[in-house]
N, C-alpha and C positions, 0 to 999 in steps of 0.2 A: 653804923648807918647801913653798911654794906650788911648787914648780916639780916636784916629787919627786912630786902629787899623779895625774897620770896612770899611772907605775909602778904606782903602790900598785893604782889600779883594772884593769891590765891584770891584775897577780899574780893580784887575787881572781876574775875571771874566768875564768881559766884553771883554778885550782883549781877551780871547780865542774864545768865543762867535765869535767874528770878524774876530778870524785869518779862524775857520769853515765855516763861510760865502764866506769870498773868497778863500777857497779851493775848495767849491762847483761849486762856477762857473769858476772856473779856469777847472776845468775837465769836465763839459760839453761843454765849447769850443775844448778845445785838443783831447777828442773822440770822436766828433759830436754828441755825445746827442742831440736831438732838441731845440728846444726853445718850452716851454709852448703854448708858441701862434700860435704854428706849427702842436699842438699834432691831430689837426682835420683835418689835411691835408695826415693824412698817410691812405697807402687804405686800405679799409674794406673787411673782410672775407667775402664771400660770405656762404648766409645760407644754410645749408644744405637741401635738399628735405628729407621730411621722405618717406620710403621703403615702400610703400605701399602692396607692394606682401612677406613681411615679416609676418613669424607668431608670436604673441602675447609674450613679454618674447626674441624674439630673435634680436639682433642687427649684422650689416651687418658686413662683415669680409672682408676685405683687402684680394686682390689677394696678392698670396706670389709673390715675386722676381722669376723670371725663371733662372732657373740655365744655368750657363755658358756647352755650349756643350765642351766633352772632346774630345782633340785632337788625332785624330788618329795617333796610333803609326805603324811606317811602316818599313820594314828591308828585307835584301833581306835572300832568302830561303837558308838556310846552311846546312841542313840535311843528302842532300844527292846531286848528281848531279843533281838535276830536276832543275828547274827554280820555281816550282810550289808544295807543299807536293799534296798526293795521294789522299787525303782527299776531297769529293768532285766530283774526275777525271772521268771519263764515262769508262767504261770497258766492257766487253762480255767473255762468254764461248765460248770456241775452240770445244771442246768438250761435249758430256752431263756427265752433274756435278753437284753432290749431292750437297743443298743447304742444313744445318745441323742449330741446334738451338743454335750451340757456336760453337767454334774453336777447332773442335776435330774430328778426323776421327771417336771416337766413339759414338761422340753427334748422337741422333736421327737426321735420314734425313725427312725435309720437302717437298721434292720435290725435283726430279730430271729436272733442269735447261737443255732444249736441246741446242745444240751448236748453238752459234750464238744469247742466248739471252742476250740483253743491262739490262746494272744494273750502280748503281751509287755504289761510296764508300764513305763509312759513317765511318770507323774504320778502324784501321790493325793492325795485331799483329802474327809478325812472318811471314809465311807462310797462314798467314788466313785473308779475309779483312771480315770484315761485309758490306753485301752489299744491297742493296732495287732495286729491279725489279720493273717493271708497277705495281705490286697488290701484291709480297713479300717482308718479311725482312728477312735477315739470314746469315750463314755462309757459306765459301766459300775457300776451297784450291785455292791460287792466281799464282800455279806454273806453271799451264797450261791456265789457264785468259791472253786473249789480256785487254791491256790497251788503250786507247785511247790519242795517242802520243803526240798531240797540247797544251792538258789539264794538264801535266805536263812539256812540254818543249814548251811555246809558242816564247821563242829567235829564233828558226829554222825557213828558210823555206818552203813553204809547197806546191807543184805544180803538182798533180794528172793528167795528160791528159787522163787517160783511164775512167776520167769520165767525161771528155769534149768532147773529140775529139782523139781519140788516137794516139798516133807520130809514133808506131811499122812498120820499114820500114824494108827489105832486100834487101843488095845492091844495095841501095838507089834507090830502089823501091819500090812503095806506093804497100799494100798489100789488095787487094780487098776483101769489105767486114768489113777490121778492121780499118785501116787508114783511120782518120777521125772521126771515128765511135765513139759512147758512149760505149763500155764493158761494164760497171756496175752503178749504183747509189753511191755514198759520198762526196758529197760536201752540204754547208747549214750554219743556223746558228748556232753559239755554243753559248749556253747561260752563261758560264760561263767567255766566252775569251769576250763577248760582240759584236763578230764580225761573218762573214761569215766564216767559216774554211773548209778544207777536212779531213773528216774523215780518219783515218790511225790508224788502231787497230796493235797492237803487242804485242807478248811475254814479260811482266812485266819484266821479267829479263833480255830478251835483249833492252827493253828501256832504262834501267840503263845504256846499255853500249853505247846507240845511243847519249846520255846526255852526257856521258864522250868523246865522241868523239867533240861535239857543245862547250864544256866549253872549247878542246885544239882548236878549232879553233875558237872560239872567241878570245881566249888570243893571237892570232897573226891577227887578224882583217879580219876574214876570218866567212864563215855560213856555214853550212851546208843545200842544198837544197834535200829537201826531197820528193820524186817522186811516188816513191810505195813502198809499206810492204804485207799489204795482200792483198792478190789477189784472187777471189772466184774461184772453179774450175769451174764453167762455160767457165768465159773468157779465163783460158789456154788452155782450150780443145780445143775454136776455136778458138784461136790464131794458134796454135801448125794444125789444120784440114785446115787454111784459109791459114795459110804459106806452107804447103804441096802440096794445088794443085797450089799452084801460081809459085812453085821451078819445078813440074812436067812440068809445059807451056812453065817456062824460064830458059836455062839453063846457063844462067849468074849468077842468082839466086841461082840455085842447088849449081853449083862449090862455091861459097861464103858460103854455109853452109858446104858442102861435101869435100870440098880440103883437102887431107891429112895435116898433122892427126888429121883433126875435122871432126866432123860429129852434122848431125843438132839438136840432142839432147842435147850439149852442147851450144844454143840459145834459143832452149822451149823445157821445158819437155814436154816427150809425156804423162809419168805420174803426179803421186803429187809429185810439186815440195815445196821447202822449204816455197815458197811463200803463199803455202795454209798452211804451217802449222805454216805459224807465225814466222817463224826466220831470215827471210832473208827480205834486204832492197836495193831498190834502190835508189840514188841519185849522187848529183853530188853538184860541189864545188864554192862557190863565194867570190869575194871580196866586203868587206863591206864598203860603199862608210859615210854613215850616221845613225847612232843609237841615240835612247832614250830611258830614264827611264822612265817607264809605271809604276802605281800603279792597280795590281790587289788586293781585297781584300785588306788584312795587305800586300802587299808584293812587292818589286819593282821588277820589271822585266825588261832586255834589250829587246829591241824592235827594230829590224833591218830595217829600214824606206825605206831605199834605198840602191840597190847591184851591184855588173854588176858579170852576171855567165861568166865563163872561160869556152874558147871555148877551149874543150879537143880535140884529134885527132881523133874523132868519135861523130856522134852527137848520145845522148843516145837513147837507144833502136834501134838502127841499129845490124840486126839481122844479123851477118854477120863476116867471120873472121876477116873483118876493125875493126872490136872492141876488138881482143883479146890483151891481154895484155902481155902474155910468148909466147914462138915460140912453145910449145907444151903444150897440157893440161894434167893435174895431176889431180889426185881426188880429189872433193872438200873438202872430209874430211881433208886433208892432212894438218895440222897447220904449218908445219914449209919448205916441202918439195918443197914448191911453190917459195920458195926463192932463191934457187940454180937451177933455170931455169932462163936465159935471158930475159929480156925485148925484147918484137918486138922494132924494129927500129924507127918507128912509137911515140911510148908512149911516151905523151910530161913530163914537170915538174908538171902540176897541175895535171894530174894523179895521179903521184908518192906519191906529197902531202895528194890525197884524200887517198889513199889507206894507209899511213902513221899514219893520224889521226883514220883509222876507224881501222887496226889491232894494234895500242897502245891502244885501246881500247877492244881487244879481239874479233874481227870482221876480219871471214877469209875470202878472196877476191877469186874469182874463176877466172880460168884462160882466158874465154874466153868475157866476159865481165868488163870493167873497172869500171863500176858505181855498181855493182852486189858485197855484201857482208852479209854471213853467221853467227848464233851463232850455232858454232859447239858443245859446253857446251850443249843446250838443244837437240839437234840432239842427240847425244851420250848418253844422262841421263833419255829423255823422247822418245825414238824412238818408242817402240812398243804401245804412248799414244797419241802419238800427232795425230789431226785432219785431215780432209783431206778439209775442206774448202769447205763443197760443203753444203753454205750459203752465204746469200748476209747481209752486214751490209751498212745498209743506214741511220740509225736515232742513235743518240747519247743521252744518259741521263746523264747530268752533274749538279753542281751545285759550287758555291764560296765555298772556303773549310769552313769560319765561318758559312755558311748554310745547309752542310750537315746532320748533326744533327737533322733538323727539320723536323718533320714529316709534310705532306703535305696533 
């Protein structure tokens, strides 16, 4: 028995020996391992070139992976009524006004800014924006600052003919000299809307209320077309001298201004009217046929593509009692007194509407014009400050609001 014992151990050695032989090739079939006589078949690395333009000691470095670009986040502007923050917006003085080295009426003044000069806004806070002119930076009371309307409400819009061709008729007669005619310079590019625009500066604080008027008539699919705001005393003066001798030749003309109880200073002032000081706006009303969302900057924006304006019962700027709106005129200050006078016969429903959206907005309507609406708030608070307009603004300084910041 003893002697048999080495056998036995050689047997089971060899068995195992055997079973690891065909384990080995049993797994280089089932994970395609090659076959030995294949191993000369697989391809060859190719050798590397040494770096010849490398220095002694240094070996070459792998470009890093390029990072994935981060997606821009985009959301519409909720701050405030704008379509657009201020940040950025092209603005101008009405008046001349102390540029200061902070936000303080008692900050040192750097220069007094003459009315009518462009600046961009870089900051704000409170009642003060920081802003950068052509060749300054500084500070700046914003309560008397036109804004530059497009640049924070670009959903409106936007159809200046006094710097085209002007439409100013009386009694639908064309008025020699202005009909037609260019009045003034503002229309071009805006660099920050990306497009051709009209310039249309205004009262910072009655923008705000031009914007709440746009956001209630977008929410019934409705625009606001916006016409004119400031207006330089140039062209009222010869509006107001060109429509005078043309009522003196025609007196079909005269009675259309003159028929009791109007008279022709309630269609052009002979002095400064609200127009040069910044408060008062023209326009008129459309239905929005087709809209999109526009990405400026971070920010989406409605975009009114396509309109058709309502044809009101006067076409605008007809200088004439066809256009009043009560059977008799009340002062324009008057907020609430305008109301308990009658509609002429005349005033259709999309009047009604416009004048609806722009005094829920704090915008008083004067009696003798329907598309003519007031912010009696700065009249009232800044009367003995406000400008007289006798500057022309034809260039705008804007920029994207993420770009304001940067100095240039």
């Amino acid at each position: 028995m003893n002697r048999n014992k080495p056998l036995v151990v050689s047997l089971l050695v060899g068995l195992i020996v055997m079973i690891g032989v065909i384990a080995v090739l049993w797994n280089r079939t089932s994970t395609g391992f090659p076959d030995p006589s294949e191993v000369t078949n697989l391809p060859q690395e190719e050798p590397t070139e040494p770096d010849t333009d490398a220095e002694p000691g240094e070996t070459e470095q792998e470009e890093p992976a390029g990072e994935e670009p981060e997606e821009q986040v985009v959301s519409r502007y909720e701050e405030s009524m704008f379509d657009l923050p201020v940040i950025g917006a092209g603005g101008f003085t009405s008046v001349n006004t102390h540029l200061r080295e902070t936000a303080s009426e008692d900050a040192d003044s750097l220069t007094v800014l003459p009315a009518g000069t462009p600046f961009y806004i870089i900051e704000e806070q409170g009642n003060w924006w920081h802003v950068r002119t052509e060749n300054q930076e500084g500070w700046l009371s914003n309560q008397l600052a036109f804004i530059n309307l497009p640049d924070v409400l670009p959903s409106a819009i936007y159809d200046n003919p006094n710097t085209y061709g002007s439409i100013f008729r009386s009694s639908y007669t064309d008025i020699p000299g202005i009909t037609g005619e260019v009045l003034y310079e503002g229309y071009g590019m805006n660099d920050r809307l990306g497009r051709d625009e009209f310039i249309m500066p205004i009262i910072y604080s009655t923008a705000h209320k031009i914007a709440e008027a746009q956001q209630a008539a977008l929410e019934n699919n409705e625009t606001l077309v916006i016409m004119e705001v400031f207006r330089p005393s140039t062209a009222q003066v010869l509006v107001n001298e060109r429509l005078s001798e043309l009522a003196e030749q025609n007196d079909e003309v005269m009675q259309g201004l003159t028929e009791a109880p109007w008279t022709m200073n309630w269609f052009i002032n002979e002095g400064v009217s609200n127009h040069q000081r910044g408060l008062a706006v023209d326009l008129t009303l459309a239905r929005v046929e087709s809209v999109e969302e526009r990405i400026i900057d971070h920010y989406i924006v409605p975009q009114v593509t396509e309109y058709a304006t309502y044809d009101m019962y006067s076409p605008i700027f007809e200088l004439s009692t066809a256009s009043a709106m009560l059977e008799r005129p009340i002062a324009a200050r008057d907020r609430v007194g305008w109301q308990n006078i009658p509609y002429m016969n005349h005033v259709n429903e999309e009047a009604r509407r416009l004048e609806a959206y722009m005094f829920e907005a704090d915008l008083i309507p004067i009696a003798s014009e329907w598309w003519h609406f007031n912010d009696i708030d700065v009249l009232e608070e800044f009367e003995d400050e406000l400008g007289d307009g006798n500057f022309h603004l034809d260039t705008v300084m804007n920029h994207l609001p993420s770009e304001a910041g940067i100095v240039e």
